[in-house]
Structures are given as structure tokens and as C-alpha cells.
C-alpha positions as CSV (number, residue, x, y, z in Angstrom):
1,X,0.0,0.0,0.0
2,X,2.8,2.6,0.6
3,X,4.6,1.6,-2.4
4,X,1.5,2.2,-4.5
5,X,0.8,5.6,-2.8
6,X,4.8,6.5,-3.4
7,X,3.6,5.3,-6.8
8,X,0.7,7.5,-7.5
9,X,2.2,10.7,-5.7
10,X,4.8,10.3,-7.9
11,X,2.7,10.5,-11.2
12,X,0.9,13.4,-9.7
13,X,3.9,15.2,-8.8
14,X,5.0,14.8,-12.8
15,X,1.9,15.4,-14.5
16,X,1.6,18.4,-12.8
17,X,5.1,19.5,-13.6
18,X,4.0,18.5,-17.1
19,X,1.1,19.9,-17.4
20,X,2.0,23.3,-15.7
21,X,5.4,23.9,-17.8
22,X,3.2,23.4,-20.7
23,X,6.0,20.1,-21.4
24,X,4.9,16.8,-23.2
25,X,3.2,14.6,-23.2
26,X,0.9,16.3,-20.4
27,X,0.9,19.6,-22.6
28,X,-3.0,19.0,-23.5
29,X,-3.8,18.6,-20.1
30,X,-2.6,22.5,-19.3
31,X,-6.2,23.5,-18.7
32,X,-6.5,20.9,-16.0
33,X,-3.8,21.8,-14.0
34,X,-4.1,25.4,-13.9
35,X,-7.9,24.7,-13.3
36,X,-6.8,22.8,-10.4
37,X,-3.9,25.7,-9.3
38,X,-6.8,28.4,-10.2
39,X,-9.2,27.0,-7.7
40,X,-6.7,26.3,-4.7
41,X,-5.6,29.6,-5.2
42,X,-9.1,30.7,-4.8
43,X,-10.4,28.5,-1.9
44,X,-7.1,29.5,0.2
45,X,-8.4,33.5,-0.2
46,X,-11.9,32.7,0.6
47,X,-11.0,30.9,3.5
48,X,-10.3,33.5,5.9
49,X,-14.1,34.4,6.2
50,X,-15.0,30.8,6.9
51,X,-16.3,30.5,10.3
52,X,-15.1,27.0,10.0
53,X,-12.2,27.5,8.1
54,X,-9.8,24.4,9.8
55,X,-12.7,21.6,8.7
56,X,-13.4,23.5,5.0
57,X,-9.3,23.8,4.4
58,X,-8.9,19.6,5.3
59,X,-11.9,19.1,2.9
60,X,-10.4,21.1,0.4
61,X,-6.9,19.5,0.5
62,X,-8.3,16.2,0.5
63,X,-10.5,16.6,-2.6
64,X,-7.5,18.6,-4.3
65,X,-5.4,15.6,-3.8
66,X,-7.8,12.7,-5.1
67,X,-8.9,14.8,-7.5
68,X,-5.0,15.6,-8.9
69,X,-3.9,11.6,-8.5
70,X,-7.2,10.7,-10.9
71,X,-6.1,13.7,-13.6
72,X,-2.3,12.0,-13.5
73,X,-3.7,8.6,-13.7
74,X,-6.8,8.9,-16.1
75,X,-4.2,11.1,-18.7
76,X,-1.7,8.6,-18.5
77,X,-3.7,5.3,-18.9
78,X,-6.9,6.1,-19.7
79,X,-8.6,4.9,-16.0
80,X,-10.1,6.0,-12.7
81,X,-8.9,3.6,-10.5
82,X,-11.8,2.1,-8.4
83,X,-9.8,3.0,-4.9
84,X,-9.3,6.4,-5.7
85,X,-13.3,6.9,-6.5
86,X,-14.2,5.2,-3.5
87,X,-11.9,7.5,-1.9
88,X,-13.7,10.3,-3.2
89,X,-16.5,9.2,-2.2
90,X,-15.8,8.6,1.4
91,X,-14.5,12.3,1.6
92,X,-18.2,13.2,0.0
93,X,-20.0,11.0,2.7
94,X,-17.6,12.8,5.5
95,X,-18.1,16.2,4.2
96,X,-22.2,15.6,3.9
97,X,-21.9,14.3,7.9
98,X,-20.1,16.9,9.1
99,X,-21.4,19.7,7.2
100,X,-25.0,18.4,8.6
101,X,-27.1,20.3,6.0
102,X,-27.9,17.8,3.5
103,X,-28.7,14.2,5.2
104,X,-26.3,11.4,4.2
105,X,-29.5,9.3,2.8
106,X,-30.5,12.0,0.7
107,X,-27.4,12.3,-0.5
108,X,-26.5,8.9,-1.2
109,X,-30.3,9.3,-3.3
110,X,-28.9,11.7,-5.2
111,X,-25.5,10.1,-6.1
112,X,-27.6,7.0,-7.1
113,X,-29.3,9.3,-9.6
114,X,-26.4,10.6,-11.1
115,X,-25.2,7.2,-11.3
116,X,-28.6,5.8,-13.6
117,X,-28.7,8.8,-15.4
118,X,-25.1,8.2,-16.5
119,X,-24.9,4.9,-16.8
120,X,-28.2,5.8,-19.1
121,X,-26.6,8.1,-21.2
122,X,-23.6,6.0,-22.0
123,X,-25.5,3.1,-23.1
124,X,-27.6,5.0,-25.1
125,X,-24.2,6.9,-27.0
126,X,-23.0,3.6,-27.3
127,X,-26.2,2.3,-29.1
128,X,-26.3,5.4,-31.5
129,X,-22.7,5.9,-32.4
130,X,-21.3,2.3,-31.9
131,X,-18.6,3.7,-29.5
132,X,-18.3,4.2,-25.4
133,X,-18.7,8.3,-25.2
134,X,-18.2,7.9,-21.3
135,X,-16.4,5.0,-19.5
136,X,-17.8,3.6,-16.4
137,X,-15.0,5.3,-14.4
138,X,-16.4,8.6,-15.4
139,X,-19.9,7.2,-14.3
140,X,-18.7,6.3,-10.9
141,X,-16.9,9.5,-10.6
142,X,-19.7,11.5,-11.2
143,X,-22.0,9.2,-8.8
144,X,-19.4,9.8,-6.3
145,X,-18.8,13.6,-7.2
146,X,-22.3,14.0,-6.7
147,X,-21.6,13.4,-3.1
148,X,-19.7,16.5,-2.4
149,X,-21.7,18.8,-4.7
150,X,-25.1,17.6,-4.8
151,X,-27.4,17.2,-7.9
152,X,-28.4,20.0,-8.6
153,X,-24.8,21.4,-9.3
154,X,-24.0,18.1,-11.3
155,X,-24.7,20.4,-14.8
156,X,-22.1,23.1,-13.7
157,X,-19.2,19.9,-12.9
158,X,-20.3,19.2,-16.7
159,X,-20.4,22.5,-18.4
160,X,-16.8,23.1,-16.7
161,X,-15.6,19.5,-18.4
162,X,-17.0,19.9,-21.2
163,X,-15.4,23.4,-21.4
164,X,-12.0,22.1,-20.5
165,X,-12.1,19.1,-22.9
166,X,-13.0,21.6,-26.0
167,X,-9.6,23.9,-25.0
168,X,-7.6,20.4,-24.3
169,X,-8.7,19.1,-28.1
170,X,-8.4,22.7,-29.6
171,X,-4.2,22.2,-28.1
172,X,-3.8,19.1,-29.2
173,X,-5.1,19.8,-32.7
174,X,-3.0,23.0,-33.2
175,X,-0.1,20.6,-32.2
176,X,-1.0,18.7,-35.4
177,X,-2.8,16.0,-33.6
178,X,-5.3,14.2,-36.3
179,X,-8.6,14.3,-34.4
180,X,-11.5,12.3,-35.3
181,X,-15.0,11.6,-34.4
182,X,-13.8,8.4,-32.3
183,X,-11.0,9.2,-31.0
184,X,-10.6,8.4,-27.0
185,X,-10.0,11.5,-25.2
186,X,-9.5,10.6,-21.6
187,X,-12.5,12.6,-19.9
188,X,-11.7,11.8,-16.5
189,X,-9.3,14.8,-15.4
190,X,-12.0,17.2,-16.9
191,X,-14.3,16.3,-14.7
192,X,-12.0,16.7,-12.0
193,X,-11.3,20.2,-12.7
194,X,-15.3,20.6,-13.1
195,X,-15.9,18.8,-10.3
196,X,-12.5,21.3,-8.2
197,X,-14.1,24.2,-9.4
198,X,-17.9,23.8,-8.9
199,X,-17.2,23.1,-5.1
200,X,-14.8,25.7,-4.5
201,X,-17.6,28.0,-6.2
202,X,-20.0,27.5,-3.2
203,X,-18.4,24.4,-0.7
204,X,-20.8,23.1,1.9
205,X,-20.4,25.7,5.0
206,X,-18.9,23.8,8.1
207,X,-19.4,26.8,10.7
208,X,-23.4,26.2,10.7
């Protein structure tokens, strides 16, 4: 277990080199990591009018790190590795619990809806085009995302991916990349970024 975490922080730690330095073969991915720089930078400044600022900042850096180790891993093999979205979903469950607004069984409702209507929508691309337009990874992520952000801020997660995929295939394209209507674009660290940025837009208050 160590050596896999060694593992993994190490991937991190060079995507994000990568992808910040604007270096191959992460260069696509620029979007991502200054998405995920953008919004530390501003959940650290909003903190300071947090009543509960100590529980919000541990939330934050745990989501920032999940969320960074399944951009480096997703970009690099084209996965979401099951521990990693279980992991992000037992920091949604925490977050729910200790925030205290939203019950956990409502939640978990929720989640389970995001999970059908997913799951739905990639069966049904797959019937119409012939191809997989989501993997299940990026199902389960977005069940489990919907744990820390709720349903009804699922669309904004998606309109931030989708947003952040168009820029990463308008790079890779005028680096002379030869796009197609099936390629596979790893979607997986675009929905982190959504995902980073839609909580850090309005995070569940801990001081209430």
C-alpha cells in the first residue's frame, strides 16, 4: 500500500510539472492543472471568512489531492482507478456528515441518480454511435462527485468539463494532432477540474 501511494504521488507530482510547464506529453492537459492551481488559489483566499475554516481547508486538501492523483492517472492510462473513486466518495459522505445540512440518505439518493442517469446516457451513445462516449470510471466519478456537490450542481461539474475538454482538443489539434469523431479523449481529469471548481464555487459551509 505505501509503495503504490509513493507510486501515484509520484505520477501526480510529474503530471503536474507537465502539465504546468506546458512540457509533453501532459501539454494537453494545461487546462486541467491550472484549473486545479486556479481554484486552490481561490479557496485559500476565501478561506479566511470561513467560520469554520480548519474543517473546509482539510476538505479542500483532501479533494485537491484525489482529485489531482485521478487527472495524473486517467491522462496517463486512460482509468479511474476504483480505490481512488471510493476515496472520493468517502470524503463526499464525511463532508455531507459533518457539514449536517444535507442528510447522508438523501445524498446517497442523489448520487444513485447521477449514477442511472449516466450509466443511461452511456448506453444509449454507445447504441447510436457504436462507440463508449463515457467510460464507467467517469460514471462512478460523477456518482461519487455528486456526493460533495449535490445534484443540482452536477450540470455546472459538466459545463466546466465539457469546457475544459473543448480547449484540451483545440491544443492538441494545433499541435497537429489528427482528431477524429472516435478518437478516445481521456475525460476523466475534466471532470475533476469541473468537479475542483464547482465546489470551490459555493463548498458546503462547516461553521453552521
Amino acid at each position: 500500500m505505501i509503495l503504490a501511494l509513493r507510486k501515484t504521488t509520484g505520477r501526480t507530482g510529474r503530471f503536474l510539472g507537465r502539465a504546468l510547464a506546458w512540457r509533453a506529453p501532459d501539454r494537453a492537459h494545461a487546462v486541467v492543472a491550472w484549473g486545479l492551481v486556479a481554484g486552490a488559489v481561490w479557496f485559500a483566499v476565501g478561506l479566511p471568512g470561513d467560520p469554520g475554516w480548519p474543517e473546509a481547508a482539510l476538505a479542500g486538501l483532501y479533494l485537491v489531492i484525489v482529485l489531482a492523483a485521478i487527472c495524473a492517472i486517467d491522462a496517463r492510462y486512460g482509468i479511474i482507478p476504483d480505490s481512488l473513486t471510493a476515496a472520493l466518495a468517502a470524503g463526499g459522505l464525511l463532508q455531507t456528515y459533518l457539514a449536517g445540512q444535507t442528510g447522508l440518505l438523501e445524498r446517497g439518493f442523489e448520487a444513485v441518480a447521477v449514477l442511472a442517469a449516466a450509466a443511461l446516457f452511456r448506453a444509449s451513445y454507445r447504441w447510436i454511435r457504436g462507440v463508449d462516449g463515457l467510460g464507467f470510471g467517469d460514471v462512478k466519478f460523477a456518482a461519487a462527485a455528486a456526493l460533495w456537490i449535490g445534484i443540482h450542481s452536477v450540470p455546472a461539474l459538466l459545463l466546466v468539463a465539457v469546457l475544459s475538454a473543448a480547449i484540451s482538443l483545440l491544443i492538441m489539434r494545433a499541435e497537429g494532432h489528427d482528431l477524429h469523431g472516435q478518437q478516445a479523449v481521456s475525460f476523466g481529469p475534466h471532470l475533476a477540474v469541473g468537479l475542483w471548481l464547482t465546489w470551490v464555487a459555493g463548498p458546503l459551509p462547516f461553521g453552521v
